[in-house]
C-alpha positions, 0 to 999 in steps of 0.5 A: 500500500503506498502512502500517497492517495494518488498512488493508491488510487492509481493502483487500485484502478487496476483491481478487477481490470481482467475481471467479467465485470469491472463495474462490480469492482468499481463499486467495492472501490468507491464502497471502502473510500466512502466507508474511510471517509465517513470514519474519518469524519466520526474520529475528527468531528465527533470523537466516535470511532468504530473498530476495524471488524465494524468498518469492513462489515459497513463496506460490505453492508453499504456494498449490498445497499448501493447495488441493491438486487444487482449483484445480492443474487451473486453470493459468489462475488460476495464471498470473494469480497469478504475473502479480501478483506 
């Protein structure tokens, strides 16, 4: 992982290049970004802060949310998201 944003997302744009369905990956990026931030924001603001078990299951919970029916019928692709994690 490197340290410096630009070349994380840089890297990580080339997550899911080869997979059947780049969208799908698409999502699980913008999931964990939403989910850092949103933490952030708890510690920096309101001194709140959830452990790290609880922010990968918010991903995976805003994942399922965000994609609604979509993708919730491929429980394939899911178990491979929380294998990741």
């Amino acid at each position: 992982m490197s340290s410096i944003i630009t070349h994380l997302l840089y890297s990580w744009g080339e997550v899911g290049v080869g997979a059947a369905d780049r969208d799908r990956w698409r999502i699980v990026r913008a999931c964990i970004w939403w989910i850092v931030w949103k933490e952030r924001n708890a510690r920096c603001f309101e001194s709140k802060s959830c452990d790290l078990q609880k922010i990968k299951l918010n991903c995976i919970r805003f994942f399922c949310f965000w994609c609604k029916t979509m993708y919730l019928e491929d429980t394939e692709f899911i178990i491979d998201i929380l294998g990741s994690f």
